[in-house]
C-alpha positions in Angstrom: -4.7 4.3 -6.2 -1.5 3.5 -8.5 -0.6 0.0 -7.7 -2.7 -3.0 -6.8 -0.4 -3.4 -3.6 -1.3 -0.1 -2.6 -5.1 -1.2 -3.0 -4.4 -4.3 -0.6 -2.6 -1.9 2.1 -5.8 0.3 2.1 -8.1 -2.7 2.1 -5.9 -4.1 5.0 -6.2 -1.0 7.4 -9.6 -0.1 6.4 -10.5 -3.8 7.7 -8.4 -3.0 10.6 -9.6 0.3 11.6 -12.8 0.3 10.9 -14.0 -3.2 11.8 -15.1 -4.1 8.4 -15.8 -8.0 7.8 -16.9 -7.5 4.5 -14.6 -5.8 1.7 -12.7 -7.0 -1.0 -10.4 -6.2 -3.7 -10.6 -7.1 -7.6 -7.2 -5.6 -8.1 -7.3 -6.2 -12.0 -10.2 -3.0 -12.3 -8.4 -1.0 -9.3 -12.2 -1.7 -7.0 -12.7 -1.9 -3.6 -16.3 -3.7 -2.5 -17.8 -3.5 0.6 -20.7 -3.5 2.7 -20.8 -2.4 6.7 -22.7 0.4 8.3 -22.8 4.3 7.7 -19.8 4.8 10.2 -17.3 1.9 8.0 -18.2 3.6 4.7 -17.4 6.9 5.9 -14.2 5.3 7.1 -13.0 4.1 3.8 -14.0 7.0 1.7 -12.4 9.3 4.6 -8.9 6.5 4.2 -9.3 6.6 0.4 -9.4 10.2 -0.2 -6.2 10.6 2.2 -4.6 7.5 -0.2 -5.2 9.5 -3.1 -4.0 12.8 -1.8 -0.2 12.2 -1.6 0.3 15.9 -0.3 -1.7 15.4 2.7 -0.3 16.0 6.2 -1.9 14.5 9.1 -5.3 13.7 9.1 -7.6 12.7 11.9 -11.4 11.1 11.9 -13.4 10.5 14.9 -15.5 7.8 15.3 -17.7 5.8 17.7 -16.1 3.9 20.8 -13.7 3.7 23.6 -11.0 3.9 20.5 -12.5 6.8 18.7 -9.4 8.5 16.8 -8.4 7.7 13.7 -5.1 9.0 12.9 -3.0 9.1 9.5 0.5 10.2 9.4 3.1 10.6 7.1 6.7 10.7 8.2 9.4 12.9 6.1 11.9 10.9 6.7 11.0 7.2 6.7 9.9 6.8 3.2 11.3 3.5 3.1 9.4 0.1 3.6 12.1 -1.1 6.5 11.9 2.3 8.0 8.6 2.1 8.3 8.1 -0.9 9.7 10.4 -0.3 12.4 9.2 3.4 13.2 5.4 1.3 13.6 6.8 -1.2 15.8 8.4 1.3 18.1 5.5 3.5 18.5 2.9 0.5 18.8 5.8 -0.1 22.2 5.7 3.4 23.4 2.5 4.8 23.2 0.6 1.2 23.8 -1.4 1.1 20.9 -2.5 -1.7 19.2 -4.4 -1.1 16.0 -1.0 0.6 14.4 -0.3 -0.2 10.2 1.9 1.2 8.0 1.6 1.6 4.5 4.8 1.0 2.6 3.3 2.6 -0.6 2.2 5.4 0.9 4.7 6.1 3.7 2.3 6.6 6.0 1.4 5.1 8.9 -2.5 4.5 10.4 -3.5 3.8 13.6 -7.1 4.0 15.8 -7.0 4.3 19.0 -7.9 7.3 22.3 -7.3 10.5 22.0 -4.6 9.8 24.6 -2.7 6.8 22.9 -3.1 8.9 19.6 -1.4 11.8 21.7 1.5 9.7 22.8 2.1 8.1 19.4 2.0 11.4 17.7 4.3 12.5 20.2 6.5 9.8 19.3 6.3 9.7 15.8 7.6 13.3 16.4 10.6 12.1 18.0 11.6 9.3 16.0 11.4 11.1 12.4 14.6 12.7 12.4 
């Protein structure tokens, strides 16, 4: 990870996504800590290999649970933090998902949810990104 803000965004979803109550950031040595089960580790190493992958398309992880899809995407043509922030908002509306994060130093966004609201948000990621 490059920037201590980009450690924070990943710390942020990684909370989000995966339920974890317990991780932290010492942003001075570039560290993540945590603690959680098997299922929230595997989480953040699966999120931290796709931060430090830039060249990564779309990824997916299943996981336990009604909302079992974890999603990462990576629009080509909203690189930019406003862009991204309103392409998240619009696909949180449409598809109805609620666990939906962008990552302005990435530009990427991350959501968790069914396979069906993962569906419809990838549908309208699709549409938007033009």
């Amino acid at each position: 990870m490059s920037s201590a803000l980009g450690l924070e965004e990943a710390a942020t979803v990684g909370r989000s996504l995966a339920a974890i109550r317990w991780l932290f950031v010492v942003s001075d040595q570039s560290v993540l800590t945590m603690r959680g089960t098997r299922e929230q580790v595997a989480v953040m190493e699966w999120l931290m290999d796709f931060v430090d992958s830039p060249d990564k398309g779309p990824q997916e992880m299943r996981v336990s649970g009604e909302e079992d899809v974890i999603r990462m995407f990576r629009p080509t043509h909203r690189k930019a933090p406003k862009g991204l922030y309103d392409m998240t908002n619009q696909v949180r509306t449409i598809a109805r998902v609620r666990r939906i994060f962008f990552l302005s130093t990435l530009g990427a966004i991350a959501m968790r949810g069914s396979q069906e609201e993962v569906s419809r948000a990838e549908k309208a990621i699709s549409e938007l990104d033009k």
